[in-house]
C-alpha positions in Angstrom: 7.6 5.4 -22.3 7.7 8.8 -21.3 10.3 10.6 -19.2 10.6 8.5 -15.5 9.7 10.7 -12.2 11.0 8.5 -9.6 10.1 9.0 -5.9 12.6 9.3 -3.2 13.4 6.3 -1.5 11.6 5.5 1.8 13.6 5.5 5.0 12.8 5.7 8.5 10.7 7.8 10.4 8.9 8.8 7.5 5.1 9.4 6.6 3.2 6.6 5.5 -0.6 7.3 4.1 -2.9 3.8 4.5 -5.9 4.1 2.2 -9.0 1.9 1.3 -9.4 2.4 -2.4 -10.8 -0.3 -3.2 -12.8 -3.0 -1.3 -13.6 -3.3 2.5 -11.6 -3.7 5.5 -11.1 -5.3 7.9 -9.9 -4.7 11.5 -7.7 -7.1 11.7 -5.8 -5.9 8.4 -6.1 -3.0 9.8 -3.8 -3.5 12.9 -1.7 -5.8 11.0 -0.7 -2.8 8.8 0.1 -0.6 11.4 2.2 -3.7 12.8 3.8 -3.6 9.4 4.7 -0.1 9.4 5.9 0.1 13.1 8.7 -3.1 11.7 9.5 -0.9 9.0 10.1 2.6 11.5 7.7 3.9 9.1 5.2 6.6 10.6 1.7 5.6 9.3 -1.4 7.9 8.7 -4.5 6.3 8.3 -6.9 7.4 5.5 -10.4 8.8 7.3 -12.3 7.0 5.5 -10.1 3.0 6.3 -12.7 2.2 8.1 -16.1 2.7 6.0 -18.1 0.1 4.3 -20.3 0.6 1.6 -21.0 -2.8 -0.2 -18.0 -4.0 -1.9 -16.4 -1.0 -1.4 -14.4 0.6 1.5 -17.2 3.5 1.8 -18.5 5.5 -0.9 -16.4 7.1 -4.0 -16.2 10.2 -3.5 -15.3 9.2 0.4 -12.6 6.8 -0.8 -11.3 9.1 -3.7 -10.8 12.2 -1.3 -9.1 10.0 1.0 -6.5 8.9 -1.8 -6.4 12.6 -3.1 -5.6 13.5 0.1 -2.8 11.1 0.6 -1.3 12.1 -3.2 -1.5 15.9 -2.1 -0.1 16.0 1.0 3.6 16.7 1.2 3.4 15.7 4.9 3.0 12.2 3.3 6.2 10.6 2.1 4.1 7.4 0.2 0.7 5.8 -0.1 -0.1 2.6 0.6 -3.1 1.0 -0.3 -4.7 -1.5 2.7 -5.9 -4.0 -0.2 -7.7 -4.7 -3.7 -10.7 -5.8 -4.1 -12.7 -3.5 -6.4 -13.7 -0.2 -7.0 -10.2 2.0 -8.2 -11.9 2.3 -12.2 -14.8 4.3 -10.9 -12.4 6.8 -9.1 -10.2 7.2 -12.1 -11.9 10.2 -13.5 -12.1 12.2 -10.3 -8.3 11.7 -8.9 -5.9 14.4 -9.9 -2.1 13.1 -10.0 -0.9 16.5 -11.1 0.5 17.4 -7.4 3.0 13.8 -7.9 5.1 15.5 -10.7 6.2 18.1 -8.2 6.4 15.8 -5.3 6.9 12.7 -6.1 6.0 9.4 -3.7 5.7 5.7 -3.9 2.3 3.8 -4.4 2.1 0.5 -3.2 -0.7 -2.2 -3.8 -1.5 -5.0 -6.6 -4.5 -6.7 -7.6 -7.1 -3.7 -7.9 -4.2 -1.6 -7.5 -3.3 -1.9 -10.5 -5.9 0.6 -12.4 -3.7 2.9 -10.5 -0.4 1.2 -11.7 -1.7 1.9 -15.1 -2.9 6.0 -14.7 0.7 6.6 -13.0 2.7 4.8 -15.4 0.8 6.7 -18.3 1.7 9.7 -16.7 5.3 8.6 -16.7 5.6 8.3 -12.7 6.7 5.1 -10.9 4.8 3.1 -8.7 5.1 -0.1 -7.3 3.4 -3.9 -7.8 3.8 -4.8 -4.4 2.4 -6.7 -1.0 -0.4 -4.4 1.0 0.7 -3.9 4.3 -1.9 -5.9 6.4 -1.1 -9.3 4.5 1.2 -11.6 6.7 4.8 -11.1 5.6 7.5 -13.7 4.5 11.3 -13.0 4.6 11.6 -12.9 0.8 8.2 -10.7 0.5 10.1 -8.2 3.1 13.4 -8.5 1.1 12.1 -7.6 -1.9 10.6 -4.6 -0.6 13.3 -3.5 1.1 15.3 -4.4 -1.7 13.7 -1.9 -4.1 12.0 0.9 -1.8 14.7 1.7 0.7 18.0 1.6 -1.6 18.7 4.3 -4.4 20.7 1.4 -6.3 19.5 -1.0 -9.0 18.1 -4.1 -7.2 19.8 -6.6 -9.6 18.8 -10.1 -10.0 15.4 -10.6 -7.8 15.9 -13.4 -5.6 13.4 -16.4 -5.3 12.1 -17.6 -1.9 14.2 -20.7 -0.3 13.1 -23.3 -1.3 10.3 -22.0 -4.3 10.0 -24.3 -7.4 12.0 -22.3 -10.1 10.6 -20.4 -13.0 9.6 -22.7 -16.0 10.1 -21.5 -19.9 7.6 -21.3 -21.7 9.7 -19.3 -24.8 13.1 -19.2 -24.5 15.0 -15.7 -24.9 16.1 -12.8 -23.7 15.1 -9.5 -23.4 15.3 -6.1 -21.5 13.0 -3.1 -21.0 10.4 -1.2 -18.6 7.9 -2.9 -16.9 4.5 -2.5 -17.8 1.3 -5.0 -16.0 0.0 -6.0 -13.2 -3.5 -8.3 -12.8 -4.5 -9.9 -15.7 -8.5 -8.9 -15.1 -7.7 -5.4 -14.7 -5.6 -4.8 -17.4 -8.4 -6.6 -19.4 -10.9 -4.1 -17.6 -9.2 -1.4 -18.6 -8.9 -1.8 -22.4 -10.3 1.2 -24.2 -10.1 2.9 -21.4 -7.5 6.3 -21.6 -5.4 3.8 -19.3 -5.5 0.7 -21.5 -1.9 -0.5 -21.0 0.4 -0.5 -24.4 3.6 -3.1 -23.7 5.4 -1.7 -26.8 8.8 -2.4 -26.0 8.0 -3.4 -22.8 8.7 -6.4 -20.5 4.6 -7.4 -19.2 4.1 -8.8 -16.2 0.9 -10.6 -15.5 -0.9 -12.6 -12.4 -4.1 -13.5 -11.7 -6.2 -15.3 -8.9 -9.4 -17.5 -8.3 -9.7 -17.7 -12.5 -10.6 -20.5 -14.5 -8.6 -21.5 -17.8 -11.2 -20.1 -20.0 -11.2 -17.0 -18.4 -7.7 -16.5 -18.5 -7.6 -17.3 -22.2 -10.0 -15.0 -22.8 -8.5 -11.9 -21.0 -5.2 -12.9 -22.5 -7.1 -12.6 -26.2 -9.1 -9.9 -25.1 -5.9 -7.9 -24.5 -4.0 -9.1 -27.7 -7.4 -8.7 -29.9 -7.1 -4.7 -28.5 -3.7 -4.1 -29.6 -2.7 -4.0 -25.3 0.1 -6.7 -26.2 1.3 -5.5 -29.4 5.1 -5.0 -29.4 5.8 -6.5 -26.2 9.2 -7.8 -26.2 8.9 -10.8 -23.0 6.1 -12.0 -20.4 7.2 -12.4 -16.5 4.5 -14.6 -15.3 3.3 -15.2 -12.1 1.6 -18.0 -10.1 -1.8 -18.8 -11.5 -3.6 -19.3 -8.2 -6.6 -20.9 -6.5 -8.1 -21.9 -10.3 -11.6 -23.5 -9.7 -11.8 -26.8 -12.0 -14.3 -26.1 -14.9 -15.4 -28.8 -17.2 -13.6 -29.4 -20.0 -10.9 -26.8 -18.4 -7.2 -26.5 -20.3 -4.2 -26.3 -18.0 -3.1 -22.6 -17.0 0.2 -22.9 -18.1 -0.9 -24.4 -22.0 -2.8 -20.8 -22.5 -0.2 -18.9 -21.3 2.1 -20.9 -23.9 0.1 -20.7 -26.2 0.0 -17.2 -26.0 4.0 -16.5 -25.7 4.1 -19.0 -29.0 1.6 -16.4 -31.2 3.5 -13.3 -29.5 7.1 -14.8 -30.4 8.8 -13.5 -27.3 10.6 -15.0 -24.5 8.5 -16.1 -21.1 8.7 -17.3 -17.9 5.9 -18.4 -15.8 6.0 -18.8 -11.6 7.1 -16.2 -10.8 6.8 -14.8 -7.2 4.2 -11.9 -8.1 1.0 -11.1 -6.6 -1.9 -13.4 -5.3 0.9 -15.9 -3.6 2.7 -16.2 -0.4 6.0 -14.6 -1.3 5.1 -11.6 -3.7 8.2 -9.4 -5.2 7.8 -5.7 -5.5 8.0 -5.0 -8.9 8.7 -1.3 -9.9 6.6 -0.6 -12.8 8.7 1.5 -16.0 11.4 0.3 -14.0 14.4 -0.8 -17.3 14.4 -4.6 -16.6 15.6 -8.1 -17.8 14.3 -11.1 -18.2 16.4 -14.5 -19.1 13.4 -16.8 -20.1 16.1 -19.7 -20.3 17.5 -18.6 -16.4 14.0 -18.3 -15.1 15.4 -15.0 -13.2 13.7 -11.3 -13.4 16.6 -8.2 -12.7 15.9 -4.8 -12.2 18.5 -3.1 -14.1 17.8 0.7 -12.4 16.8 2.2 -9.6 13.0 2.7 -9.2 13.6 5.6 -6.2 15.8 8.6 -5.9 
């Protein structure tokens, strides 16, 4: 991993960019970020562009990607915050310029489609955060969490589970610490042989995944070990599997995820509070962490913001 920038830690009264990225949105996520951002005395500024529709996407890329440049530019801007996945951050890969981030750093929220994003930054050695979008309804451990990790300059320690959540099962007992490297499973498969394929040497990986069959899943988990994206990982931290249609002749989630931890020989959890579920941690990604497959518990062993 190459040498961390870390962004200063959010507070209140500061400026918060909303961008569209990705997919469409809606007006009611909309006003349900800016309801979000008022809880958190954050100031927000919303991208020009929120509102457009173009297909699948949130108006067209050059719209959407001068929207996010803007937002990554501006030293008004304090941290961006994308309004949701969906798809449509590959294809403004080549045109964003992150350049402006290594003099003034700020924190990057989203998951899912996000996470093409995740993968640029972290290749660039900046941090940015797997984390809720601001329009999703929020839970007390969802707004803990972040909290937890965006608004303290101290490790977060031990990440707690929601009251009540089933724990963590092991899948491959162990132990093991190092950055964080992931995000969603059909991304990180998207984005093999790309120049932001993820590499989990000596890294803790962290994968979720919604709305996919078993077969699916066992092939984007192959497809990543069959590209060398897996090689030298030292644990898994995975989430919940949610929303999996039933497919004839289907295998159960958590067997292929086993089965994968088995042929890796590395310690992993899965059910973990992370993306596509109703309590979803903020996970800073290059972040030094540790995972106890045996404890079930994820801890953040340093501070992901300045």
């Amino acid at each position: 991993m190459p040498e961390l920038l870390r962004p200063p830690r959010l507070a209140a009264g500061q400026r918060v960019a909303l961008i569209a990225p990705a997919g469409p949105v809606s007006e009611e996520r909309i006003a349900g970020a800016l309801e979000r951002c008022a809880e958190l005395e954050l100031e927000p500024v919303l991208g020009a562009a929120a509102r457009e529709r173009a297909g699948y996407f949130a108006g067209p890329d050059a719209r959407r990607a001068a929207d996010l440049q803007a937002a990554l530019d501006d030293d008004g801007v304090d941290a961006v915050w994308a309004l949701r996945g969906g798809y449509g951050v590959t294809r403004l890969l080549p045109i964003l310029d992150f350049s402006r981030l290594a003099v003034r750093p700020k924190a990057l929220v989203g998951y899912s489609d996000i996470t093409a994003l995740h993968l640029a930054l972290t290749g660039a050695g900046m941090v940015s955060f797997h984390g809720p979008h601001p329009g999703e309804a929020v839970t007390p451990a969802t707004d803990a969490c972040f909290r937890r990790v965006l608004f303290r300059a101290e490790p977060a320690g031990v990440l707690p589970f929601p009251d009540g959540a089933e724990p963590a099962a092991t899948l491959v007992s162990g132990v093991a610490e190092g950055p964080l490297v992931g995000g969603n499973l059909a991304m990180l498969a998207a984005t093999c042989g790309t120049p932001v394929a993820m590499r989990a040497r000596g890294c803790i990986v962290f994968l979720e995944d919604v709305g996919e069959p078993g077969y699916r899943i066992d092939r984007m988990l192959t497809q990543l070990r069959l590209a060398g994206a897996l090689d030298g990982a030292l644990a898994l931290a995975l989430g919940q599997f949610t929303e999996v249609p039933p497919y004839t002749n289907d295998r159960p989630v958590t067997e292929i995820l086993r089965e994968t931890a088995q042929a890796l020989d590395i310690p992993a959890v899965v059910g973990l509070p992370i993306g596509h579920v109703r309590d979803n941690w903020t996970l800073p990604l290059g972040i030094r962490a540790r995972l106890d497959a045996d404890a079930g518990t994820l801890a953040l062993l340093e501070s992901a913001v300045t």
